[in-house]
C-alpha positions as CSV (number, residue, x, y, z in Angstrom):
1,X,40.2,-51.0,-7.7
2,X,38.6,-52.4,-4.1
3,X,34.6,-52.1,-3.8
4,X,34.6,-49.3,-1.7
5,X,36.2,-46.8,-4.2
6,X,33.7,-48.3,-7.2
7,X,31.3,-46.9,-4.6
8,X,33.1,-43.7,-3.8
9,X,32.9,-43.0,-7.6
10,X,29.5,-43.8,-8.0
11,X,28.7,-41.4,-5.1
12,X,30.5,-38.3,-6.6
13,X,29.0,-39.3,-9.8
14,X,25.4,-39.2,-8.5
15,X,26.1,-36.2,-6.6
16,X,27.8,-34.1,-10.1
17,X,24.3,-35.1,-11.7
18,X,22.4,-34.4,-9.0
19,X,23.8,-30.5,-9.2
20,X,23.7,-30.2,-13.1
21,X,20.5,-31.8,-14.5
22,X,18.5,-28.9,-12.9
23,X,20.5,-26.5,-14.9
24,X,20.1,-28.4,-18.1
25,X,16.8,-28.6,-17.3
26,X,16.3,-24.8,-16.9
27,X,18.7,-23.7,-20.2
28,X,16.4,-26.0,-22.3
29,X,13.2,-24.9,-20.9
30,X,14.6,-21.3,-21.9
31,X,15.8,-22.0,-25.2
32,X,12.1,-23.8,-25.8
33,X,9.8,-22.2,-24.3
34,X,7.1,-23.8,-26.2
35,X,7.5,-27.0,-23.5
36,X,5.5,-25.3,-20.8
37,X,2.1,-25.3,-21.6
38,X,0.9,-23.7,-18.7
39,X,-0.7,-20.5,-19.3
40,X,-1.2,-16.9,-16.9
41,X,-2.5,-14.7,-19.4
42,X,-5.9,-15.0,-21.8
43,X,-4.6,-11.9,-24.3
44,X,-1.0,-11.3,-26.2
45,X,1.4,-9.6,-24.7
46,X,2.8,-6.5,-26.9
47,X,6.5,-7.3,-27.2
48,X,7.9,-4.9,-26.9
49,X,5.4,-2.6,-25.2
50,X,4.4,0.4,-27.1
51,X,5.6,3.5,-24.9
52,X,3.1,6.8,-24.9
53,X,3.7,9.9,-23.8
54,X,1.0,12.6,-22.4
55,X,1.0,14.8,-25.8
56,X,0.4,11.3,-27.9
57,X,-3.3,11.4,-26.7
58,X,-5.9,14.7,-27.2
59,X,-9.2,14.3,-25.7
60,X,-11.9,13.5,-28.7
61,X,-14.7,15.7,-27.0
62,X,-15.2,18.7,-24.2
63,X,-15.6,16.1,-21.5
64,X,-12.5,14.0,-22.0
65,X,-10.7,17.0,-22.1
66,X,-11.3,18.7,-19.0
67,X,-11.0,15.0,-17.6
68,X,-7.3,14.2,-19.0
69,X,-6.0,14.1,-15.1
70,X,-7.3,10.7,-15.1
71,X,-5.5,8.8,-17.3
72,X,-1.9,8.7,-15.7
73,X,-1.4,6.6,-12.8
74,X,-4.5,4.4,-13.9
75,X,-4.9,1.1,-15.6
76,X,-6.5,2.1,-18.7
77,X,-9.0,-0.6,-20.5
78,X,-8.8,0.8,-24.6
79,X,-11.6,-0.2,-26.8
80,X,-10.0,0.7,-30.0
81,X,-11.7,2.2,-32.9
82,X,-9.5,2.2,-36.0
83,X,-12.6,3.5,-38.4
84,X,-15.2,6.4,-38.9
85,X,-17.8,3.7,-38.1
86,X,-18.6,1.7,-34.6
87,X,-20.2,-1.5,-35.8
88,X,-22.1,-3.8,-33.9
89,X,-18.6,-5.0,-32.9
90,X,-17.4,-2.4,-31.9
91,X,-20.4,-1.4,-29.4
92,X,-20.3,-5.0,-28.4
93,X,-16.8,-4.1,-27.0
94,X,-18.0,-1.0,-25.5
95,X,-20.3,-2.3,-23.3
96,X,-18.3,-5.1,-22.4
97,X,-15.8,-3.3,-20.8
98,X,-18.0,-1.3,-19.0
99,X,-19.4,-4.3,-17.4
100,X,-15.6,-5.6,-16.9
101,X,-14.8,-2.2,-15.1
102,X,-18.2,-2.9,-13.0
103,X,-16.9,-6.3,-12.3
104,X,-13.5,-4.9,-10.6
105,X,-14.9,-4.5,-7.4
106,X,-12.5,-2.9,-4.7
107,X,-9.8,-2.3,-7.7
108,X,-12.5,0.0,-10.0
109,X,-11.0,2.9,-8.6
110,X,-7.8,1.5,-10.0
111,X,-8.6,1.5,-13.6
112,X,-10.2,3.7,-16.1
113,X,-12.0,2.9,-19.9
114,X,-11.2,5.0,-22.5
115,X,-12.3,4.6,-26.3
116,X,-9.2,5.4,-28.6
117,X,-11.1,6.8,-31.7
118,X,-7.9,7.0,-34.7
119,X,-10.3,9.0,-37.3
120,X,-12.1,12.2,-37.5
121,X,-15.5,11.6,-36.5
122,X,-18.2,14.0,-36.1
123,X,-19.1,14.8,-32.4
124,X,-22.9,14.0,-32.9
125,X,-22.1,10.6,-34.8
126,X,-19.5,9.5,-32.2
127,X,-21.8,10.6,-29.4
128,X,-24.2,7.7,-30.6
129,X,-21.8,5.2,-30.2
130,X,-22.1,6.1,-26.2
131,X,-24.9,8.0,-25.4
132,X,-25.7,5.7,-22.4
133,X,-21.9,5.8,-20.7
134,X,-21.0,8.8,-19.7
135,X,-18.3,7.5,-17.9
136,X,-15.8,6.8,-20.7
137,X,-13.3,8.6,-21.7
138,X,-12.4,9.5,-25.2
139,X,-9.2,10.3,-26.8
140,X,-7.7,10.5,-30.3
141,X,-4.4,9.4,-30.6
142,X,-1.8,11.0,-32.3
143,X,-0.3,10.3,-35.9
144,X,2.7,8.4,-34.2
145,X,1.2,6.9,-31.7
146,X,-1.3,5.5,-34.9
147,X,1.5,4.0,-36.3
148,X,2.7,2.3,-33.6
149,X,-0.1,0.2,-32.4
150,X,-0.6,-1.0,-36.3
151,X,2.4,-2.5,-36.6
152,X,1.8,-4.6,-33.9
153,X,-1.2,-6.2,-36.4
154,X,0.4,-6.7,-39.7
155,X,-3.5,-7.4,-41.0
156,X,-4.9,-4.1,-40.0
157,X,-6.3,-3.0,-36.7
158,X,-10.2,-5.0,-36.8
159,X,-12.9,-3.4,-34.7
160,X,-13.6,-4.3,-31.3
161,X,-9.7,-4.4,-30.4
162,X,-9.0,-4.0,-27.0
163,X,-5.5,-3.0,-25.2
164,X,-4.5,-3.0,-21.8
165,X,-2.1,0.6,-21.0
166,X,-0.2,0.2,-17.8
167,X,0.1,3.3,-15.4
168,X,3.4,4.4,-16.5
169,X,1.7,4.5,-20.4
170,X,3.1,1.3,-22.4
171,X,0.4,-0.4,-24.3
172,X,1.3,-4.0,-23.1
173,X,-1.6,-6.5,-23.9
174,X,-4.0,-6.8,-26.6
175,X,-7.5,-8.8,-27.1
176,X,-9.4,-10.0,-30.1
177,X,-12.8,-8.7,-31.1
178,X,-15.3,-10.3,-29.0
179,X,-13.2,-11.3,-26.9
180,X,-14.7,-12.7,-22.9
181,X,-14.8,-10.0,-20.5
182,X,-14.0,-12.5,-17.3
183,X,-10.6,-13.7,-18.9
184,X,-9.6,-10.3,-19.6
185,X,-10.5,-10.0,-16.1
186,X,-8.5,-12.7,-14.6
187,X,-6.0,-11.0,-16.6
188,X,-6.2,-7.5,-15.2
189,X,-6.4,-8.8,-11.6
190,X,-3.4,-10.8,-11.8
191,X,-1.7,-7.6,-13.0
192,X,-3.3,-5.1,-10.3
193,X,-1.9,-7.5,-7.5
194,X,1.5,-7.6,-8.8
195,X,1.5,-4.2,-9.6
196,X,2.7,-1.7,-7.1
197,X,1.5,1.5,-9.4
198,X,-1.9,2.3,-10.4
């Protein structure tokens, strides 16, 4: 074998590698995902999403009810409150969101708060909790619906929980109690600009 094909060889060798280590680079970056640290999102994505439907969610007072029409087609920021009882937590929570829905700027139009109270509260109790936002909507899930978003914490939903509903309805990202307004604001703009709903 002359120089020239040692060279020839060399040259479709280089070239074969050339074309599959990109490929071996992408199937193990898929099966181990864990090797990008980079990082888009502040909160945990819900996987898989928890679908609602319109009848999974009753308006907790007068107000939210004659104010239903708003929910679809929005981007709703729920403060969930899985008790009978909104500790400082949970009105911690509260008025964080309503100065994250402040801080949307041009896309406040695009998203609405709603507080997702699971028990039976007395209107006059709950009414405490916001007297000073008269803004937010209210809603009490159904049983179902209940269900659902506690599975997705095998410890028990804690106060001052808050979930991000898309505008089709799936409950798709969660935060921790006291969690920082401005990275669950990077969050929701990133989501708003790739969105083409809500």
């Amino acid at each position: 074998m002359n120089n020239q094909q040692k060279r020839n060889r060399l040259l479709i060798l280089a070239i074969f590698g050339m074309s599959i280590i990109p490929f071996l680079i992408a199937w193990g970056l898929k099966e181990n995902p864990g090797l990008l640290e980079g990082r888009t999102n502040h909160g945990e994505l819900i996987t898989p999403v928890i679908t609602t439907e319109r009848i999974d969610l009753t308006g907790f007072d007068q107000f939210t009810a004659q104010n239903m029409d708003q929910l679809p087609g929005h981007w709703l920021i729920v403060n969930v409150i899985p008790h009978d009882d909104c500790n400082e937590v949970c009105r911690e929570a509260l008025y964080k969101t309503k100065q994250l829905q402040l801080m949307m700027s041009k896309d406040l139009t695009r998203t609405r708060r709603v507080a997702m109270v699971f028990k039976e509260v007395a209107p006059e109790t709950a009414a405490l909790w916001w007297k000073e936002d008269s803004r937010l909507l209210r809603v009490k899930p159904n049983e179902a619906l209940i269900k659902k978003i506690a599975a997705i914490r095998q410890d028990g939903i804690p106060d001052g929980m808050l979930l991000l509903m898309d505008p089709l309805g799936n409950l798709m990202m969660e935060y921790e109690p006291g969690f920082d307004p401005y990275k669950v604001k990077s969050d929701l703009m990133h989501l708003l600009k790739i969105s083409q709903i809500g």
